[in-house]
C-alpha positions as CSV (number, residue, x, y, z in Angstrom):
1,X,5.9,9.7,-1.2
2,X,8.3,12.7,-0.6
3,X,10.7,14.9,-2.3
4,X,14.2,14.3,-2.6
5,X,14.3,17.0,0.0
6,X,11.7,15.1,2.6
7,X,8.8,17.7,1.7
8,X,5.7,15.0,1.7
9,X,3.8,17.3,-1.2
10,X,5.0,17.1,-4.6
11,X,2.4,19.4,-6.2
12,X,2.3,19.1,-10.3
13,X,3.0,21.4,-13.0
14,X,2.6,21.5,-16.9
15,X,5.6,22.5,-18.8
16,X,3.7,23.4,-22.1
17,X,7.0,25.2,-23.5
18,X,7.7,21.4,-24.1
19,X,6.1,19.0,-26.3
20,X,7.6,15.6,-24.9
21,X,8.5,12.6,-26.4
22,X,7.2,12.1,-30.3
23,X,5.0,15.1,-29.1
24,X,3.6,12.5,-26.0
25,X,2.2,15.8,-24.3
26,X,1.5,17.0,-22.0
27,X,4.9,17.3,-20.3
28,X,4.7,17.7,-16.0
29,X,6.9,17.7,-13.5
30,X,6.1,16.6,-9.9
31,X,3.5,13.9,-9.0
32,X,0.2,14.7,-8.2
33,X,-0.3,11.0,-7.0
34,X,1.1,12.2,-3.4
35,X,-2.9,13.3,-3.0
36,X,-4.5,9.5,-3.9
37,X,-5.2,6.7,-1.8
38,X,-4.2,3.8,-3.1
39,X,-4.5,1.0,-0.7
40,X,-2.5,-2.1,-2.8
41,X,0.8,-0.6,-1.2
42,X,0.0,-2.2,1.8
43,X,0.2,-5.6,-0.2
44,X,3.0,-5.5,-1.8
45,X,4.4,-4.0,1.7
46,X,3.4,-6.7,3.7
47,X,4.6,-9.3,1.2
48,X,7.9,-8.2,1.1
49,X,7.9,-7.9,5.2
50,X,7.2,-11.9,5.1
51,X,10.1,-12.8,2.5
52,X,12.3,-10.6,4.6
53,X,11.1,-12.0,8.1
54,X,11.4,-15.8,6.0
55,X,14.8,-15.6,4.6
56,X,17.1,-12.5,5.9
57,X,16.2,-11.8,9.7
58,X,13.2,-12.4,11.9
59,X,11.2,-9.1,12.3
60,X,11.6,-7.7,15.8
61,X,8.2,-7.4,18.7
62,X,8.1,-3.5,18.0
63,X,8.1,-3.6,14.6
64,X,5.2,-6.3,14.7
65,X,3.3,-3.9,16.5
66,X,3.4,-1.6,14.0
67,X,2.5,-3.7,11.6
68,X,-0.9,-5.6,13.8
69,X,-1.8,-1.4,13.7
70,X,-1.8,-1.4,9.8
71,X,-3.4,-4.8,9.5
72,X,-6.3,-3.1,12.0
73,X,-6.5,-0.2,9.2
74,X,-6.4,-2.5,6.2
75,X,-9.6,-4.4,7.9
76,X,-11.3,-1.2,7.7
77,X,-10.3,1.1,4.7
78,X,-10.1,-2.2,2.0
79,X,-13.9,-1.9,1.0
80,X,-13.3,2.0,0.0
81,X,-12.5,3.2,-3.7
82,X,-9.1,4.2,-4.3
83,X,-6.8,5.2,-7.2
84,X,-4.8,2.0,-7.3
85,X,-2.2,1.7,-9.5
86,X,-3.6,3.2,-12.6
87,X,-3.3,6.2,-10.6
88,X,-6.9,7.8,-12.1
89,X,-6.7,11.5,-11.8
90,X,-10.4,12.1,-11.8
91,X,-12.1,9.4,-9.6
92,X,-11.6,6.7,-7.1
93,X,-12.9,3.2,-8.2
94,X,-13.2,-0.3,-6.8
95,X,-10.2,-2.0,-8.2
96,X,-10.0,-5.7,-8.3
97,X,-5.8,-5.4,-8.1
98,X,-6.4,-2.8,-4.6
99,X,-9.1,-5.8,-3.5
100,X,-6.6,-8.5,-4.2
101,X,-3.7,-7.0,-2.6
102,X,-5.1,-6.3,0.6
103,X,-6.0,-9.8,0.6
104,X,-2.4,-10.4,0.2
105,X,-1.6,-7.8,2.8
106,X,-4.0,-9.8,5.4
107,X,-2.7,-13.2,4.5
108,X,1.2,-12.3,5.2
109,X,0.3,-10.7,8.4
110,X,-1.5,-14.0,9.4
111,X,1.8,-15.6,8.6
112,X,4.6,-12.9,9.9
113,X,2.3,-13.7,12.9
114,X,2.5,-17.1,12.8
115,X,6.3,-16.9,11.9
116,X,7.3,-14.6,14.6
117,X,4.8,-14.2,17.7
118,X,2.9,-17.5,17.5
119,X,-0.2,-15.7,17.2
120,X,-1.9,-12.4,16.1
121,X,-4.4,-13.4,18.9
122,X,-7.9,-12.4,18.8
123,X,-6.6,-9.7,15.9
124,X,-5.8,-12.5,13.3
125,X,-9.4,-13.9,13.9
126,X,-10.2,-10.1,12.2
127,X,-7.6,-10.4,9.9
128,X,-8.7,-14.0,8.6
129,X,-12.4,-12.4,8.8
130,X,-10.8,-9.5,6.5
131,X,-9.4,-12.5,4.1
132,X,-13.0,-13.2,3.3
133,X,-13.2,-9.3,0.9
């Protein structure tokens, strides 16, 4: 998440000179959410990397790379709380949405690999491995 200048902190404020919609209070600006982990990105991430690497152009050796080094770090972050999409501002949970998605996240890779490099190699055995949250 960044700024519309680039900056990657977005820190919040309360604007309590404003009431907000039907007096929805309180009213902030910024996003506070640049500070949580929320691992479910990588899902919906690595989905949309397989339609596009399915039906608009194959994804290229380098970027697989990057994307074997991500699948590494989803194998070993999925089993710790995080925010998820609910975006809790007090606590990190286990979230059966952040489980599922880096299920999802796995699965894709196995198959961008499959698609594009014949094999993930001894990697997809851990990514398979990591299938089994």
């Amino acid at each position: 998440m960044f700024s519309i200048h680039g900056a990657p902190e977005l820190p919040e404020q309360e604007l309590k000179h404003w009431e907000g919609y039907k007096k929805s209070g309180p009213v902030r600006i910024g996003n506070a959410a640049y500070k949580q982990f929320q691992s479910d990105v990588y899902g919906e991430v690595l989905d949309s990397l397989y339609l596009y690497n399915k039906y608009v152009l194959p994804i290229g050796y380098d970027f697989w790379t990057r994307i074997r080094h991500r699948l590494d770090w989803v194998c070993e972050k999925w089993k710790e709380p995080d925010e998820g999409i609910w975006e809790m501002r007090n606590r990190a949970e286990h979230f059966v949405y952040s489980k599922l998605m880096n299920w999802v996240a796995l699965d894709r890779g196995v198959a961008i690999g499959g698609q594009a490099f014949a094999s993930g190699g001894s990697r997809e055995v851990d990514w398979r491995a990591g299938q089994n949250l």
